[in-house]
PAMAR-131891 format. One line per field, with one value per atom (N, C-alpha, C): x, y, z; residue number from 1; chain; atom name. Coordinates in steps of 0.1 Angstrom, whole numbers. Each point is the difference from the previous one (the first is absolute). Example, Ala and Ser with C-alpha at 12.3 -4.5 7.8 and 13.67 -1.06 7.14 Angstrom:
<atoms>
px: [132, -9, 9, -4, 9, -8]
py: [-57, 12, 12, 11, 11, 11]
pz: [78, 0, 0, -7, 0, 8]
nr: [1, 1, 1, 2, 2, 2]
kette: [A, A, A, A, A, A]
atom: [N, CA, C, N, CA, C]
</atoms>
This chain:
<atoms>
px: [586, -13, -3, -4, -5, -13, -3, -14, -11, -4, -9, -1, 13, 1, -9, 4, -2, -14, -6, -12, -9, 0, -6, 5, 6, -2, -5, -1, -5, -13, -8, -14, -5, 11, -5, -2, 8, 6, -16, 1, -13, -15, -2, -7, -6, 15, -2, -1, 6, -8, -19, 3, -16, -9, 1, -7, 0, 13, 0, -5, 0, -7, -16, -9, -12, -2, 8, -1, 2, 6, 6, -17, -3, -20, -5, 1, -8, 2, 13, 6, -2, 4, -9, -12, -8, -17, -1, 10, -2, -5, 2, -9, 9, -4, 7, 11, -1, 9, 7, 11, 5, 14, 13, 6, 11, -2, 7, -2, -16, -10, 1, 0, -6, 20, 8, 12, 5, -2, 2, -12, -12, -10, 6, 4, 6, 16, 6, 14, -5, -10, -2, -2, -13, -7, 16, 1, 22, 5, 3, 5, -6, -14, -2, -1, -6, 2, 14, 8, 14, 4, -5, 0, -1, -12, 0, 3, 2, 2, 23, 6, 12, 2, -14, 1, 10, 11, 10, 13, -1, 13, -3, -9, 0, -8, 2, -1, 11, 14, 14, -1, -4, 5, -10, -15, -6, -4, 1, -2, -16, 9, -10, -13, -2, -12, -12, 11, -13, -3, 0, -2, -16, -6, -16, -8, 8, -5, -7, -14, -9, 1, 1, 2, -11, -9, -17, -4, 1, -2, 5, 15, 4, -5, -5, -8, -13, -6, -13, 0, 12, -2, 6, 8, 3, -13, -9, -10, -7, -6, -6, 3, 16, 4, 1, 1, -6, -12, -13, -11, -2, 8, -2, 6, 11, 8, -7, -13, -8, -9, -11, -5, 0, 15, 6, 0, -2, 0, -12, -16, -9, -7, -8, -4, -15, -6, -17, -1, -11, 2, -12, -13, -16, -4, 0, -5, 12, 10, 10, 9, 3, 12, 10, 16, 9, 12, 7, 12, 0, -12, -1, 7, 8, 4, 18, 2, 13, 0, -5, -1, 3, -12, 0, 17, 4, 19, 8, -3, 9, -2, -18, 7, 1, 3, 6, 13, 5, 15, 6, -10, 11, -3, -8, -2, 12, 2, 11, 16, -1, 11, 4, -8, -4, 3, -3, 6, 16, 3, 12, 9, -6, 8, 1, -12, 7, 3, 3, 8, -12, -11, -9, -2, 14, 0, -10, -1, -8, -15, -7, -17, 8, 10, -2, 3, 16, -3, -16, -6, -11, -11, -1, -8, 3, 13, 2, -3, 1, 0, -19, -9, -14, -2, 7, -6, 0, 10, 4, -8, -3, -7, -18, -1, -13, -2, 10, -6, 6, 5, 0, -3, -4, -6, -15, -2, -20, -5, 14, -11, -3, 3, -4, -16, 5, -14, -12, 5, -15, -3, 7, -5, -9, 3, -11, -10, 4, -16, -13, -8, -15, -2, 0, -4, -11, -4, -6, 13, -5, 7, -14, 5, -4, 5, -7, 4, -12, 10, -4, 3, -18, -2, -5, 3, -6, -1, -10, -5, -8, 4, -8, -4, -12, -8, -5, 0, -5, -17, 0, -13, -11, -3, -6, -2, 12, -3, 6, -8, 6, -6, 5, -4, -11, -9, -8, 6, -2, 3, 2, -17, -5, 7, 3, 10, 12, 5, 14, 2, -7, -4, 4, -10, -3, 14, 5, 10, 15, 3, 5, 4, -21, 1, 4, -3, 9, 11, 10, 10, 9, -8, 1, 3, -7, 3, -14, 4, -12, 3, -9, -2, -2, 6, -4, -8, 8, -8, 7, -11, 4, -3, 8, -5, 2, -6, -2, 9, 4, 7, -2, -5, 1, 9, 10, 17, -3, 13, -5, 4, 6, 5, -17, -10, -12, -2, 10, -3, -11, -5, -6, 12, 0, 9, -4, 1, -2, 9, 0, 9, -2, 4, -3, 10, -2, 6, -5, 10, -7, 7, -9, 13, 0, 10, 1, 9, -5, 5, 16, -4, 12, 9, 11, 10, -1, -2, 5, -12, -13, -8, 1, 11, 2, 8, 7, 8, -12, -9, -10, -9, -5, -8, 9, 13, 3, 2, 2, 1, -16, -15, -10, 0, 1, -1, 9, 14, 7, -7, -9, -3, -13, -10, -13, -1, -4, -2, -6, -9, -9, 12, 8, 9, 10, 1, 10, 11, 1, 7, -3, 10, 0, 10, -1, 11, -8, 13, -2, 11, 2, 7, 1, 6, -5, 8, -3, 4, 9, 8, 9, 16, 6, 13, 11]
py: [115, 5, 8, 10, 12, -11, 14, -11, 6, 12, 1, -13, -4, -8, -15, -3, -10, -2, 13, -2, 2, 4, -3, -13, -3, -19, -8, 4, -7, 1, 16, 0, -9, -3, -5, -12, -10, -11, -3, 6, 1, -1, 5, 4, -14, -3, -11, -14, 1, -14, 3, 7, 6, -7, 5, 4, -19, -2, -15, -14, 5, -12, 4, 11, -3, -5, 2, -6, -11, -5, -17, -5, 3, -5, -3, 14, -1, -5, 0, -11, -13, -6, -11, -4, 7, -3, 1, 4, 2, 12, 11, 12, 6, 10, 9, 6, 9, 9, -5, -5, -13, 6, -6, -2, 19, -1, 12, 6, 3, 16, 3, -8, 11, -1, -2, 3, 15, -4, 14, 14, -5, 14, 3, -9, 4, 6, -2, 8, 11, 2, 13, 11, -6, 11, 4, -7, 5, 11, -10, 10, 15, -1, 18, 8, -10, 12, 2, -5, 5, 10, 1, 11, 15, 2, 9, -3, -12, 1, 1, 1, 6, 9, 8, 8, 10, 1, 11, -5, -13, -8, 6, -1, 3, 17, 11, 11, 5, -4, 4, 16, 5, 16, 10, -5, 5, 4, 7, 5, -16, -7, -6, 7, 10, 8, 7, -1, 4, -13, -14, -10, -2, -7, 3, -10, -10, -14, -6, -3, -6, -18, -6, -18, -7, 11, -8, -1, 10, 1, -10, -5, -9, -12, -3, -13, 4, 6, 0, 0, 4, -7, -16, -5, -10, -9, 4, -4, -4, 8, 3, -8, 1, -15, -7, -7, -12, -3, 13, -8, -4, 5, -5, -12, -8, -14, -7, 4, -10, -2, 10, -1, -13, 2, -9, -15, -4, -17, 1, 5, -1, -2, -13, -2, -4, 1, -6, -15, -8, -13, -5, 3, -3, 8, -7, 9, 0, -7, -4, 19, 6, 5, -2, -2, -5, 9, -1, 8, 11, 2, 11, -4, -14, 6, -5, 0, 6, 12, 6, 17, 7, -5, 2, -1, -13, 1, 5, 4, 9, 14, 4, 14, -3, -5, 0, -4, -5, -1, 12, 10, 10, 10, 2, 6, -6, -13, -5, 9, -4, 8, 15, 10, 9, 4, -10, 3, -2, -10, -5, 13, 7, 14, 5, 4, 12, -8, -12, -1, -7, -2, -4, -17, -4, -13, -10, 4, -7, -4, 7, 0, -6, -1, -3, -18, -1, -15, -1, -1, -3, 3, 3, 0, -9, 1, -15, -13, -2, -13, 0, 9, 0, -6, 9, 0, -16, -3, -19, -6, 2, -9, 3, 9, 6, -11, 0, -8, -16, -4, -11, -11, 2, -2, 7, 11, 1, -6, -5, -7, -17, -5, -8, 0, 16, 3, 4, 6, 0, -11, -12, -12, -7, 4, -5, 3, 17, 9, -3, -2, -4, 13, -1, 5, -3, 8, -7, -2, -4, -3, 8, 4, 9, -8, -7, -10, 6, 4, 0, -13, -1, -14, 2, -7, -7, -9, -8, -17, 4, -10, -1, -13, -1, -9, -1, -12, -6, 9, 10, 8, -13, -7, -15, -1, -8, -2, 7, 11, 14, -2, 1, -4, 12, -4, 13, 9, 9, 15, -8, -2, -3, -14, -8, -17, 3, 14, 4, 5, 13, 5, -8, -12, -10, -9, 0, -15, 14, 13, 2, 6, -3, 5, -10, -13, -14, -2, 8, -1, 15, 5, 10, 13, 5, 10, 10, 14, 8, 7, -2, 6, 18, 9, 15, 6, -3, 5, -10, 2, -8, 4, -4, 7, -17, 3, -6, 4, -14, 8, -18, 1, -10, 6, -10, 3, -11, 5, 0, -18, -8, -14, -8, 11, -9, -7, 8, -2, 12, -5, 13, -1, 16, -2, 8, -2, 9, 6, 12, 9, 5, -5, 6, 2, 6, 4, -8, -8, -12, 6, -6, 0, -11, -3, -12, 8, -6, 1, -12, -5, -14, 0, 5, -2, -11, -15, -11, -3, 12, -10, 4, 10, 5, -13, -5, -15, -12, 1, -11, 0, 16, 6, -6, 3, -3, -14, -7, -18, -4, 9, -7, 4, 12, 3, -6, -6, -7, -9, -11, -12, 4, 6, 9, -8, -7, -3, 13, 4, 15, 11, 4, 10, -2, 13, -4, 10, 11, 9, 8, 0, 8, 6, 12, 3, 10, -4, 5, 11, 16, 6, 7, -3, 4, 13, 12, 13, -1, 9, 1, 10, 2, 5, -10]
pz: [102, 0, 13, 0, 11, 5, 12, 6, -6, -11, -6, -13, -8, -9, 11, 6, 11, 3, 3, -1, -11, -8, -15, -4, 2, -7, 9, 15, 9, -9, 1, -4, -13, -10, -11, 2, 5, 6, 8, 11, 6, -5, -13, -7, -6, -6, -12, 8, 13, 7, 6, 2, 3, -9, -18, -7, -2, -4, -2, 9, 11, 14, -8, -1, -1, -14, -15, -15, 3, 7, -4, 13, 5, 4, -13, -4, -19, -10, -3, -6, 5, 9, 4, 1, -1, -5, -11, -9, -17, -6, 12, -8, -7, -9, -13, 6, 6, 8, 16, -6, 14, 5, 1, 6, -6, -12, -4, -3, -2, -1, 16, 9, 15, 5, -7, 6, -11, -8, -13, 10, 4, 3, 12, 7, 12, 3, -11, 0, -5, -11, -6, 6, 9, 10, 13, -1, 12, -7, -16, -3, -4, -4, 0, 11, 14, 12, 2, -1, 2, -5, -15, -6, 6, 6, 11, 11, 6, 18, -5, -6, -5, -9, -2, -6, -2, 12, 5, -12, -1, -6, -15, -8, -17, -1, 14, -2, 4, 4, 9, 1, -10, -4, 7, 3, 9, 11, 8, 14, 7, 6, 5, 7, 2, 7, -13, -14, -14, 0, -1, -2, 7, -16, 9, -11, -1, -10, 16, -7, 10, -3, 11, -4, 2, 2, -2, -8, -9, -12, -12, 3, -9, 7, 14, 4, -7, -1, -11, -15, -4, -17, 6, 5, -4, 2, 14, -1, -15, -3, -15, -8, -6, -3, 2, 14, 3, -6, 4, -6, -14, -9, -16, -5, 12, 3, 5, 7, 12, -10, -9, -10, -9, -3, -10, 5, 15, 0, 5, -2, -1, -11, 0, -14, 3, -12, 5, -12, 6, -10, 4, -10, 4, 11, 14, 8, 14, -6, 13, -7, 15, -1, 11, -11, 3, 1, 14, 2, 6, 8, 9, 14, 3, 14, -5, -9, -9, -1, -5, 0, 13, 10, 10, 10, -2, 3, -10, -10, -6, 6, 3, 3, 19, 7, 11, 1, -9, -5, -3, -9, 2, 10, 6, 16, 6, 0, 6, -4, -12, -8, 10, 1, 0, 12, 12, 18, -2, -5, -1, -5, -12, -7, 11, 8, 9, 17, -2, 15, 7, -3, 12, -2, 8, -4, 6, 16, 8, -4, -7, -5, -11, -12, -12, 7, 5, 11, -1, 11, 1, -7, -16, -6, -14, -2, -3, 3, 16, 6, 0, 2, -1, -15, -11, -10, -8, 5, -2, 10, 9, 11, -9, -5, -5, -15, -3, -16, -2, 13, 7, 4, 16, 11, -3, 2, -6, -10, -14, -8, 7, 10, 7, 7, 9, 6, -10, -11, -5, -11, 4, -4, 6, 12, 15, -1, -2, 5, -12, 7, -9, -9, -15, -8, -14, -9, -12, -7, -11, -15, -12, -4, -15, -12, -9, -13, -9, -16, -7, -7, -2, -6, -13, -14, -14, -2, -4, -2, -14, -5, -15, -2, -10, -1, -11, -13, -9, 0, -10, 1, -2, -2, 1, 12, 9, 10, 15, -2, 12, 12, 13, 13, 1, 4, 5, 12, -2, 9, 20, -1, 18, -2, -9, 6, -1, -8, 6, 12, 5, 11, 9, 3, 14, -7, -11, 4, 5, 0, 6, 13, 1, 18, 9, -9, 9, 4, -12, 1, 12, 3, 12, -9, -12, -7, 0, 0, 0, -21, -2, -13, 1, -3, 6, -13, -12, -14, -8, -15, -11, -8, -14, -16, -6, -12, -12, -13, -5, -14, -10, -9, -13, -8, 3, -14, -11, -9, -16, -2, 10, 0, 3, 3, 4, 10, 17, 10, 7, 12, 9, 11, 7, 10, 11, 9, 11, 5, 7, 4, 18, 8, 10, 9, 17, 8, 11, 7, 12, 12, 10, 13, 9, 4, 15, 15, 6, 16, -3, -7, 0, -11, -2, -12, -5, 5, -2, -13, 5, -12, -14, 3, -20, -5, 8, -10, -1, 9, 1, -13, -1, -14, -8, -5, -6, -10, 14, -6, -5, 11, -6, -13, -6, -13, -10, 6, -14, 1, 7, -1, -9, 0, 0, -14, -6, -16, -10, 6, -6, -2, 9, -3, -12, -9, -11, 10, 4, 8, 10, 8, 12, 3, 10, 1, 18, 8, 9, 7, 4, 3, 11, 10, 12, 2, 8, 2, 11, 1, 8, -4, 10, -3, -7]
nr: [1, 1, 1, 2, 2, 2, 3, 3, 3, 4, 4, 4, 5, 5, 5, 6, 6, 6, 7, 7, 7, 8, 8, 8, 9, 9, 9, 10, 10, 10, 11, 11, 11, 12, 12, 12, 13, 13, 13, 14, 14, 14, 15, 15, 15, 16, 16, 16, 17, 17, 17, 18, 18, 18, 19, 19, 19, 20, 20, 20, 21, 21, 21, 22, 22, 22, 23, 23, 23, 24, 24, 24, 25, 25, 25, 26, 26, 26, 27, 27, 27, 28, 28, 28, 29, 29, 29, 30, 30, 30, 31, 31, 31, 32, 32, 32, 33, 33, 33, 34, 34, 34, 35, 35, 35, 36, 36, 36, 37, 37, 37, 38, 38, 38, 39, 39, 39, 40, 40, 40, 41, 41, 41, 42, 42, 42, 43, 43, 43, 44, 44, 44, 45, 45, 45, 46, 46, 46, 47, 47, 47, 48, 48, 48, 49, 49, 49, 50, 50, 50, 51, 51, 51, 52, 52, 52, 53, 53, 53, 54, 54, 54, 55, 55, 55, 56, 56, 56, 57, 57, 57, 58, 58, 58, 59, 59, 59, 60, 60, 60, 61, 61, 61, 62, 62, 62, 63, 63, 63, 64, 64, 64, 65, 65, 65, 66, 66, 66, 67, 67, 67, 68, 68, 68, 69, 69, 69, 70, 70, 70, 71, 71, 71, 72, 72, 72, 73, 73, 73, 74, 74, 74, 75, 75, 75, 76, 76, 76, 77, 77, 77, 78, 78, 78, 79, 79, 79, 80, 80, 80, 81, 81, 81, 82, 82, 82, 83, 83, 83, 84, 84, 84, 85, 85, 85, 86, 86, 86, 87, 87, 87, 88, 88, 88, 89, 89, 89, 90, 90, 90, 91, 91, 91, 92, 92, 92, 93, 93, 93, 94, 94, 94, 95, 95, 95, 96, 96, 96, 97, 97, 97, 98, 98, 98, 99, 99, 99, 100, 100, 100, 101, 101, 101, 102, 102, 102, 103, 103, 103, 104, 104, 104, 105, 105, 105, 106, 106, 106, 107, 107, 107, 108, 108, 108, 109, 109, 109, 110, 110, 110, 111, 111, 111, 112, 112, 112, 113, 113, 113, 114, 114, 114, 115, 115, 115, 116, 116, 116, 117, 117, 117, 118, 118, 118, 119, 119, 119, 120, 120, 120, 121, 121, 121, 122, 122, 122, 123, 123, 123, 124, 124, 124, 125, 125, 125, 126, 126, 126, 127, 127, 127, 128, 128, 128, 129, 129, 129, 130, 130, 130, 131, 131, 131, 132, 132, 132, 133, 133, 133, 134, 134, 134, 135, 135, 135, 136, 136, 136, 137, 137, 137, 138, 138, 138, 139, 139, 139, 140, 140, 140, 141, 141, 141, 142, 142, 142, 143, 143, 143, 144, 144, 144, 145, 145, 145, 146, 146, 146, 147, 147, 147, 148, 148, 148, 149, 149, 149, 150, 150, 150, 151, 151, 151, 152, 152, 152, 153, 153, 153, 154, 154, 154, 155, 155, 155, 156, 156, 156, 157, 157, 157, 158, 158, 158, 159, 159, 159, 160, 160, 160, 161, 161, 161, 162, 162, 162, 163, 163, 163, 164, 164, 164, 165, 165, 165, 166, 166, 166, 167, 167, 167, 168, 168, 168, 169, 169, 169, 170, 170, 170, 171, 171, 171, 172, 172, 172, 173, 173, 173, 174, 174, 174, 175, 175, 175, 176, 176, 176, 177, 177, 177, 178, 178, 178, 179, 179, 179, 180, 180, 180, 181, 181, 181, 182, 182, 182, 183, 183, 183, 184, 184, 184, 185, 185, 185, 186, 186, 186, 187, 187, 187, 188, 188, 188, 189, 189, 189, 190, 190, 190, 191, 191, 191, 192, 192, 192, 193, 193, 193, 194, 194, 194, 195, 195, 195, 196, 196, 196, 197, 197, 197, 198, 198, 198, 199, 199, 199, 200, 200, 200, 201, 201, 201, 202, 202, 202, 203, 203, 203, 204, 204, 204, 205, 205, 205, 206, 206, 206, 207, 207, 207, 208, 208, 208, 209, 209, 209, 210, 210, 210, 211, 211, 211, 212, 212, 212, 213, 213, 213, 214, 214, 214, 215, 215, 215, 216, 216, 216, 217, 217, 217, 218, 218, 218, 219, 219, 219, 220, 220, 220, 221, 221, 221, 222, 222, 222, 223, 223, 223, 224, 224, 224, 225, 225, 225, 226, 226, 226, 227, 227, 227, 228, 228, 228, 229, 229, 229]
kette: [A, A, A, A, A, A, A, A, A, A, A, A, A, A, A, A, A, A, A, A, A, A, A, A, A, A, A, A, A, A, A, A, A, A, A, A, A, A, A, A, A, A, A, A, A, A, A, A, A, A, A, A, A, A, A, A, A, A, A, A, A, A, A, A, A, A, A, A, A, A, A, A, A, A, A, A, A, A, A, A, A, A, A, A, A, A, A, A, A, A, A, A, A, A, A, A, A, A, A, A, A, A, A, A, A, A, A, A, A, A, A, A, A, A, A, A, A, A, A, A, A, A, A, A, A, A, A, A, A, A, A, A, A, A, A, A, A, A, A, A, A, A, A, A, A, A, A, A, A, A, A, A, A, A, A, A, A, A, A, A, A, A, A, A, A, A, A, A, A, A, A, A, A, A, A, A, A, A, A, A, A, A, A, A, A, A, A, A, A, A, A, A, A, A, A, A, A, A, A, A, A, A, A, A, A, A, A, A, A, A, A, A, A, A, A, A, A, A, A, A, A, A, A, A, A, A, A, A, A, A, A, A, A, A, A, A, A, A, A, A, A, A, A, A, A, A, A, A, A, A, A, A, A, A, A, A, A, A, A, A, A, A, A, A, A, A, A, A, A, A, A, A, A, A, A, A, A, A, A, A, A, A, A, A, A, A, A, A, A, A, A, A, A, A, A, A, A, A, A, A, A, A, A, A, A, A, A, A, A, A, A, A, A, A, A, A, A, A, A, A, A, A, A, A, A, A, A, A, A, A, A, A, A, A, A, A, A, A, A, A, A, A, A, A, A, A, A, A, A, A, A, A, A, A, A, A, A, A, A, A, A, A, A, A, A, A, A, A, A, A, A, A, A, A, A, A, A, A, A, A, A, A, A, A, A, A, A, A, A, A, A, A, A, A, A, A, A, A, A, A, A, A, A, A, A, A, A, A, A, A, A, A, A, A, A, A, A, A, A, A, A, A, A, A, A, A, A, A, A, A, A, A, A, A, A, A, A, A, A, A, A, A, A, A, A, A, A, A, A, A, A, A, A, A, A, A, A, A, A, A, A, A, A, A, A, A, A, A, A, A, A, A, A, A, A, A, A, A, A, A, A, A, A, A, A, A, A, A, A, A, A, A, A, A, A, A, A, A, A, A, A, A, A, A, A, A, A, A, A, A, A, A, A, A, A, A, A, A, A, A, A, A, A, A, A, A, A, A, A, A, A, A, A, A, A, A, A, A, A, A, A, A, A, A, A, A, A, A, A, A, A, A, A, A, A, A, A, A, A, A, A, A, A, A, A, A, A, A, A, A, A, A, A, A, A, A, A, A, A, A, A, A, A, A, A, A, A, A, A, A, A, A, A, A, A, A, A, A, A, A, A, A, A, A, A, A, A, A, A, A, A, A, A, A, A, A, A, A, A, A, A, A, A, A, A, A, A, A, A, A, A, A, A, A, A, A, A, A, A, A, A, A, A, A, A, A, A, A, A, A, A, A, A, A, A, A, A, A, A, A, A, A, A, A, A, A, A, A, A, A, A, A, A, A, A, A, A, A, A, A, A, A, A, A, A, A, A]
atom: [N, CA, C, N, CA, C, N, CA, C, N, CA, C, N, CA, C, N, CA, C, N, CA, C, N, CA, C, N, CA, C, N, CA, C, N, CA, C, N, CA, C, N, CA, C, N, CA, C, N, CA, C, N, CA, C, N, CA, C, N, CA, C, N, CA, C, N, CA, C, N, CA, C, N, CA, C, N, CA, C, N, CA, C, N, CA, C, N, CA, C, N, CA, C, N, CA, C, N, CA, C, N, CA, C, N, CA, C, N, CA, C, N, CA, C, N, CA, C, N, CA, C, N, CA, C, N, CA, C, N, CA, C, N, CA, C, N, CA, C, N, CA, C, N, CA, C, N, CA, C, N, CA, C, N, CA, C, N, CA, C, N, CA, C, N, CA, C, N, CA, C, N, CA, C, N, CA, C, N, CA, C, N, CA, C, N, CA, C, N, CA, C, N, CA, C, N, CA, C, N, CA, C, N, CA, C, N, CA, C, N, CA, C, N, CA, C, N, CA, C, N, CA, C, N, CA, C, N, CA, C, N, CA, C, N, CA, C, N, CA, C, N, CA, C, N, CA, C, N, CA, C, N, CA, C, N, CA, C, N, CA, C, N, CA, C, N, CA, C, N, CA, C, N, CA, C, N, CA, C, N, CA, C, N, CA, C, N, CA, C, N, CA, C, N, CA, C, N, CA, C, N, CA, C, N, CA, C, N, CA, C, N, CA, C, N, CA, C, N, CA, C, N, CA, C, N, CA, C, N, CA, C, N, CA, C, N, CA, C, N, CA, C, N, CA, C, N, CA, C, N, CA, C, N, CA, C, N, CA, C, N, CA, C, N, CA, C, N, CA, C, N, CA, C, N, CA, C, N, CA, C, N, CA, C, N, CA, C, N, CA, C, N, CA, C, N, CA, C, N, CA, C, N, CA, C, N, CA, C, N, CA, C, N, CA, C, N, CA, C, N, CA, C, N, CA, C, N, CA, C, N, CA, C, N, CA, C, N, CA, C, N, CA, C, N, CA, C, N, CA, C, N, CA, C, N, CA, C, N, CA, C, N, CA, C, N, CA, C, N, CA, C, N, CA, C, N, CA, C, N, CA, C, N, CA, C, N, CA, C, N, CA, C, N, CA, C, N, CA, C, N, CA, C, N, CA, C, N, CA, C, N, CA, C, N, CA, C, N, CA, C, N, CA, C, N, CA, C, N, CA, C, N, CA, C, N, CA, C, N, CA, C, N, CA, C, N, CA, C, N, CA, C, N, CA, C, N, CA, C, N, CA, C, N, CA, C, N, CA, C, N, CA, C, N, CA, C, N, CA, C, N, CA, C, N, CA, C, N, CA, C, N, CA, C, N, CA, C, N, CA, C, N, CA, C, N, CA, C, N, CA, C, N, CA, C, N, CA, C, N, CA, C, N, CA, C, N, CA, C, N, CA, C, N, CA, C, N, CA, C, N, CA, C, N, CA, C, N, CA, C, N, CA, C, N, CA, C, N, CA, C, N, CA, C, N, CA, C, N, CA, C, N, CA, C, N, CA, C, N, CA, C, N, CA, C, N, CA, C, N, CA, C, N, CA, C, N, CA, C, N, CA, C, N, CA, C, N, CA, C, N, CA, C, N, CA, C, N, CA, C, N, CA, C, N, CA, C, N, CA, C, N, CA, C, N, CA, C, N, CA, C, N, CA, C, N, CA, C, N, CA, C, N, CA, C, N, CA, C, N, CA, C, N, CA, C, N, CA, C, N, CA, C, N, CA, C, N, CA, C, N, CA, C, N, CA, C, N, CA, C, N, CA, C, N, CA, C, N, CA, C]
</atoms>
């Protein structure tokens, strides 16, 4: 092998551990696009800048000085494509949406891809080692840092014997919940049910809601969905 052969499998090589140190995070937390979507997006994006950053190798017959393939341009479609992949592990489910910081390391995976095509190993090094320390180590810290919780809540009730509105209200301001809005719906099984949007300072009280309500004798169902990535 020459030292151009040499270094193109370095870049791929390079590529495909890159892409694979930050999938196997995602795959480990269970998300959709894990260990061999961000090692596949990350060889891909190598391999098209190569495309032009050797662009001299699959034009041989041309005077290298007509040569006037721009390689920003193929880093911006690949861009593009990425976004219709990052798209695709975003999903919505009531009011939670899921898979925006999978998207998010797919398309920094192939940015990664993408330094590595043309040689700029040093920033792709170190934006791998960030991008793993990022979906990590921060999901630690922003388990610390004080935030709300957003829960979409349904409770249903024997049209007979339905909690009033203000003794729902106050039994779930006790439980550290703010009510923001609510609807009404009577289904054809001849429950009432309520429909709303709550919030807490305290994760811990969505499992708490939860136990008072399976115990609750009045409740025929519930269901509690809390938002998030």
């Amino acid at each position: 092998m020459n030292a151009d052969q040499i270094q193109i499998v370095a870049h791929l090589l390079g590529s495909l551990v890159a892409g694979g140190i930050i999938g196997l995070e995602r795959s480990y937390h269970g998300r959709p696009a894990g260990f061999r979507t961000h090692a596949l997006v990350c060889l891909a994006s190598t391999l098209l800048m190569m495309v032009t950053y050797y662009q001299w190798k699959w034009l041989p017959d041309v005077p290298l000085d007509t040569i006037r393939a721009d390689p920003t341009r193929m880093a911006q479609g690949i861009m593009t494509g990425i976004g219709f992949l990052g798209a695709g592990v975003i999903f919505k489910e009531g009011l939670s949406v899921r898979g925006l910081t999978t998207a998010a390391s797919i398309w920094i995976t192939a940015v990664i891809g993408i330094l590595i095509g043309i040689e700029f190993y040093l920033p792709a090094i170190i934006a791998t080692v960030l991008t793993v320390g990022v979906l990590s180590i921060f999901r630690s810290i922003e388990a610390m840092l004080p935030s709300q919780s957003y829960i979409h809540h349904q409770i249903s009730f024997d049209r007979q014997q339905v909690m009033p509105e203000h003794e729902l209200n106050e039994f779930l301001q006790r439980q550290g919940f703010k009510v923001l809005n609510i609807s009404y719906r009577v289904r054809d099984d001849n429950y009432f049910e309520y429909r709303m949007i709550i919030k807490t300072e305290d994760a811990k009280n969505v499992s708490r809601l939860a136990e008072l309500w399976r115990t609750h004798e009045r409740v025929r169902e519930f269901r509690i969905s809390p938002t998030g990535d």
